[in-house]
VMD Tcl script that draws the C-alpha trace (Angstrom):
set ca {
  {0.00 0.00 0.00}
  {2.03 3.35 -1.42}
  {-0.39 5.18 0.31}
  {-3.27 5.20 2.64}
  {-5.22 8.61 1.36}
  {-5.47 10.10 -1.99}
  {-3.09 12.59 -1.40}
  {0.51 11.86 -2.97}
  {3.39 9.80 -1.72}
  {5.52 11.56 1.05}
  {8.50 10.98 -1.28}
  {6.73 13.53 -3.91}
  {5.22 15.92 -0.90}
  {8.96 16.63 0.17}
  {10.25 16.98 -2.87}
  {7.31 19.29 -4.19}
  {7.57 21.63 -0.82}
  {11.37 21.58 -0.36}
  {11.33 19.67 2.43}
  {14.50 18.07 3.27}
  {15.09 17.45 6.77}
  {17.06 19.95 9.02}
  {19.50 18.50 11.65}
  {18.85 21.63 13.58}
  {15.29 20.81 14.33}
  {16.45 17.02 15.26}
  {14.17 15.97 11.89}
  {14.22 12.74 10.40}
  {11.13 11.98 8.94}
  {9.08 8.46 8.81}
  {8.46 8.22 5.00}
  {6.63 4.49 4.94}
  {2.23 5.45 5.09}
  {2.10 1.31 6.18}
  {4.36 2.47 9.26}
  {2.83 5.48 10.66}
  {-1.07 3.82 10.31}
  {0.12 1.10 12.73}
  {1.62 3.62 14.76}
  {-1.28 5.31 14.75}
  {-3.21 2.32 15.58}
  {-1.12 1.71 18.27}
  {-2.40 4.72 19.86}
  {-5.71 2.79 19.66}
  {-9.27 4.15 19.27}
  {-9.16 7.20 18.35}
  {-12.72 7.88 16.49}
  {-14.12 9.83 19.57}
  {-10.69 11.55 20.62}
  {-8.27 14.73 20.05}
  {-5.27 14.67 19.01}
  {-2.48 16.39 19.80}
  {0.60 15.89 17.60}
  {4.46 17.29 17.59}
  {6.54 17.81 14.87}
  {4.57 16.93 12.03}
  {7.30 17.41 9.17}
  {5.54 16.59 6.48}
  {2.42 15.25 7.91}
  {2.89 11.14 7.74}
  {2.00 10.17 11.01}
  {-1.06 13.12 10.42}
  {-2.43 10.69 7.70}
  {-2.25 7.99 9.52}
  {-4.22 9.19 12.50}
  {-6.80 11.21 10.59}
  {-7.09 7.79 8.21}
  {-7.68 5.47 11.24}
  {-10.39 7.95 12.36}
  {-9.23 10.88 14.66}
  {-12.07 13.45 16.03}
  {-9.52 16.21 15.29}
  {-5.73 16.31 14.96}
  {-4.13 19.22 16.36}
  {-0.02 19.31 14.93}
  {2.07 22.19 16.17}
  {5.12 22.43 13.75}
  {7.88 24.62 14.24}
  {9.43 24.62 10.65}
  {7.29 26.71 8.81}
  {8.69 25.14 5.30}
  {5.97 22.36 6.51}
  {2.94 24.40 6.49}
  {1.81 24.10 3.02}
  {2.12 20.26 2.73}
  {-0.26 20.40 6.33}
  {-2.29 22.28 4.69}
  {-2.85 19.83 1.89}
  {-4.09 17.43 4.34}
  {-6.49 19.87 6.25}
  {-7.82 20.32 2.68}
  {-8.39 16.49 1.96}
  {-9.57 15.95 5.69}
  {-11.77 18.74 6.39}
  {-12.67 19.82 9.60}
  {-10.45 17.53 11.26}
  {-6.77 18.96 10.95}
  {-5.54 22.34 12.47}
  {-1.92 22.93 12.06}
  {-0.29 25.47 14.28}
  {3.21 27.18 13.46}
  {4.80 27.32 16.54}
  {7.40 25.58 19.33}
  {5.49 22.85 21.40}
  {7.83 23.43 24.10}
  {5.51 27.31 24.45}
  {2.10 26.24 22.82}
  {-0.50 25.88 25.43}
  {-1.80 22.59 23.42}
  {-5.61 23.00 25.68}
  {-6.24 25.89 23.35}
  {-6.58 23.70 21.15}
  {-8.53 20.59 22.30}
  {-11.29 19.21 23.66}
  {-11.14 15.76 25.80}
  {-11.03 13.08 25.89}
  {-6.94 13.52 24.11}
  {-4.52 11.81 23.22}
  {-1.03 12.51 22.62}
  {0.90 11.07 18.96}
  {4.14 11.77 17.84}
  {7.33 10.82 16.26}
  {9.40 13.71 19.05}
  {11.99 15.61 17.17}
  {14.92 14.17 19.12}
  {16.17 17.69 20.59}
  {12.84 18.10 22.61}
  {11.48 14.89 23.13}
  {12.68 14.16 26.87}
  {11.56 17.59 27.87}
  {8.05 17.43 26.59}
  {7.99 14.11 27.96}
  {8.80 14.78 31.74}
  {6.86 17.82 31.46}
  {3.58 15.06 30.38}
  {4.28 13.30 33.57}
  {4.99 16.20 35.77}
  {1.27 18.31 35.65}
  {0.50 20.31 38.73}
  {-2.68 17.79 38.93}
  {-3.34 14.72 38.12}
  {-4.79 13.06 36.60}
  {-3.41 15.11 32.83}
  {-5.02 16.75 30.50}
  {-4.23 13.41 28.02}
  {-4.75 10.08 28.29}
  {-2.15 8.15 26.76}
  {0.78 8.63 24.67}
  {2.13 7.27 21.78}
  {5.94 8.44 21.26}
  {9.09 7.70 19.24}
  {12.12 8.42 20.50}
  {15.26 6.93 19.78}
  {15.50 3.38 21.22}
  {17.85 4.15 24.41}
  {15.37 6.62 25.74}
  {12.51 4.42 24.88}
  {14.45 1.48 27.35}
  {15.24 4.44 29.72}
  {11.51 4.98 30.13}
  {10.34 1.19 30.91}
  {13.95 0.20 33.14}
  {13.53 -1.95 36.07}
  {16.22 -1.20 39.05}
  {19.39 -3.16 38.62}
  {19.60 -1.94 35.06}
  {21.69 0.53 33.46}
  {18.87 2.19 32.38}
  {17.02 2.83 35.00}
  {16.42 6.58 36.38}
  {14.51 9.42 36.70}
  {12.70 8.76 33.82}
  {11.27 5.76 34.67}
  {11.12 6.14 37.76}
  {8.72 8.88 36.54}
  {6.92 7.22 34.13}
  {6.34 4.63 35.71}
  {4.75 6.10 38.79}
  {1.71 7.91 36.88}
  {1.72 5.59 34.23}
  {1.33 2.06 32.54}
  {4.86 2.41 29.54}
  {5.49 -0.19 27.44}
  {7.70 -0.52 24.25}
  {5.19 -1.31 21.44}
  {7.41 -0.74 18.14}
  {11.09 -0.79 17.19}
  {12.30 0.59 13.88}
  {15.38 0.65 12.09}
  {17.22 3.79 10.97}
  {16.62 3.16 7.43}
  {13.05 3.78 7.81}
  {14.10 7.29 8.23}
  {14.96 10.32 5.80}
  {17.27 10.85 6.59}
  {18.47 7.89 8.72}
  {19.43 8.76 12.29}
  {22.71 6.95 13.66}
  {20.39 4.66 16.06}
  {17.49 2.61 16.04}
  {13.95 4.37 17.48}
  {10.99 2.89 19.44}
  {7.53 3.60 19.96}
  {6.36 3.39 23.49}
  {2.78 3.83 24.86}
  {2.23 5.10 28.14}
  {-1.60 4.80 29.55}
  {-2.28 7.40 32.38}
  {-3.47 6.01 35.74}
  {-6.17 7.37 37.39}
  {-4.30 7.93 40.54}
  {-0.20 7.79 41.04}
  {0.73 4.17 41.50}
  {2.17 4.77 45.25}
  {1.88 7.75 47.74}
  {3.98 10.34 47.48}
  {4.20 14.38 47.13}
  {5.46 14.85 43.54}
  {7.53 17.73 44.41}
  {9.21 15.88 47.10}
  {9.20 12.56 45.05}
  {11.03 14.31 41.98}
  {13.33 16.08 44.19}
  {14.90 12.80 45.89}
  {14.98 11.09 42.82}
  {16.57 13.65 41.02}
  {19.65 13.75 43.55}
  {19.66 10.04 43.86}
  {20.26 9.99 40.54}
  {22.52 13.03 40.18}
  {25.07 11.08 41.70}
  {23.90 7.35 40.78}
  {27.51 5.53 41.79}
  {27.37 7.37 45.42}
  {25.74 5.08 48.54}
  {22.52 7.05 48.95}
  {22.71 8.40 52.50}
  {26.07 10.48 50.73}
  {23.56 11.39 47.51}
  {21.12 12.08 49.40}
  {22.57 14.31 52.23}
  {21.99 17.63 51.11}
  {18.08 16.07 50.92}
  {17.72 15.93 54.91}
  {20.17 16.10 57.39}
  {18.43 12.85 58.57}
  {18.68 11.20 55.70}
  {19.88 7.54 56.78}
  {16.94 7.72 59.20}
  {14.74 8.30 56.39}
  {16.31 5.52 54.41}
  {15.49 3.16 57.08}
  {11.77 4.04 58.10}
  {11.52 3.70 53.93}
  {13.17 -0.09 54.16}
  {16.00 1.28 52.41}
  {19.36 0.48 53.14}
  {21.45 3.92 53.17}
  {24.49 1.82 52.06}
  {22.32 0.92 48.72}
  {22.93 3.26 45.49}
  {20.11 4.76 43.86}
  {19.62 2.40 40.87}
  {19.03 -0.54 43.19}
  {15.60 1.09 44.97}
  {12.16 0.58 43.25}
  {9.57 2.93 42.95}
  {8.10 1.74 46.20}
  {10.69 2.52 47.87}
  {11.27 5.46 46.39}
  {7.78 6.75 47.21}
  {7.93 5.27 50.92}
  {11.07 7.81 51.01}
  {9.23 10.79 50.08}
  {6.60 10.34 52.41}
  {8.74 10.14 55.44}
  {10.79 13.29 54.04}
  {7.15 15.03 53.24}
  {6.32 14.02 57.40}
  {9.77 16.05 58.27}
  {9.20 18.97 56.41}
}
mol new
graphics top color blue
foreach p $ca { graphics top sphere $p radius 0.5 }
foreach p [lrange $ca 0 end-1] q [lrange $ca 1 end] { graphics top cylinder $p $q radius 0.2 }
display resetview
């Protein structure tokens, strides 16, 4: 299947638009219509949902959600050299696409969108952990989405599902995995890029939970995990000292060992931590 609309291949759209990726804006664009349907089916049932989409380029992954049925797709796009081609879609799908010039990292995307949303995008690499931690860090939960479907390049993907004991595993799973159900549900090569980045990518799906998965004051939560991991190969009651002056008596009415390093506590733990330090404060 060359394409999945009647609008022209994305081969032709580039070429037509001048559209050839910038290494600036961390662009490398998914160029296979198969691909981004089943990414956007991955997102699943999306016939009575918003969505909210980053980095567009030329609008692939845009077809593939408005062809699997999307309420409304709203793409913020920062290179305005894409505008045009987005256009072309709104045209073909009217009603349902509204593409806004702009960088997602200052867009207030609930201008935009009505819920129930969803969140769908293949992140330009130079923003994709930020707009990701700033997802799973809303003053209230639960967000405004709820779920995302995100490529990133394959290490952050594993960074986001990591169990303790791995090399991997952080802050990012740590918060993740605390307001949310992550899961790896695509891998793809670099040649299914234009052009091909240097690594391999992954799709992961996170599901928002209703309610955080443990306890815990996020504030206080993100702050201990941040300096846990700040200096990951330290025993925590040294990474965590300038935490609480207490802090091996925190450890311990957690059921952590102070002697233990930060990439050996679960989120459990973690979160029976921040309590006691929230009871202190």
């Amino acid at each position: 299947m060359s394409s999945i609309d009647d609008l022209p291949p994305l081969r032709e759209v580039i070429a037509t638009h001048g559209l050839a990726a910038k290494k600036s804006l961390g662009q490398n664009f998914l160029l296979d219509l198969n691909l981004t349907a089943k990414i956007a089916r991955l997102a699943g049932d999306l016939t009575a949902a918003d969505v909210l989409e980053i980095g567009p380029g030329p609008g692939g992954l845009t077809r593939g959600l408005l062809a699997e049925g999307a309420r409304k797709v709203r793409a913020i796009e920062k290179d305005p050299r894409c505008m045009p081609a987005l256009a072309e879609i709104a045209d073909a799908y009217p009603g349902r696409l509204q593409a806004i010039q702009g960088d997602a990292l200052d867009v207030d995307p609930l201008a935009y969108l009505q819920p129930p949303i969803k969140v769908a995008a293949n992140l330009p690499y130079n923003v994709g952990t930020e707009l990701l931690v700033r997802w799973l860090t809303p003053p209230m939960w639960p967000p405004f989405w709820q779920s995302l479907t995100l490529m990133f390049q394959r290490e952050v993907a594993q960074r986001i599902v990591a169990t303790p004991g791995s090399k991997a595993y952080g802050r990012l799973a740590l918060l993740a995995q605390w307001r949310t159900d992550a899961q790896i549900v695509m891998e793809l090569p670099p040649e299914a890029f234009s052009p091909p980045p240097k690594v391999n990518s992954a799709v992961v799906h996170l599901t928002a939970l209703p309610a955080p998965r443990f306890a815990a004051d996020a504030a206080v939560l993100n702050r201990v995990v941040a300096a846990a991991f700040n200096q990951r190969r330290k025993m925590l009651r040294s990474a965590l000292k300038s935490v609480s002056p207490d802090i091996e008596q925190h450890l311990m009415e957690a059921g952590i060992k102070p002697t233990e390093r930060a990439e050996q506590v679960g989120l459990e733990a973690f979160c029976a931590l921040a309590r006691s330090l929230e009871q202190d404060s």
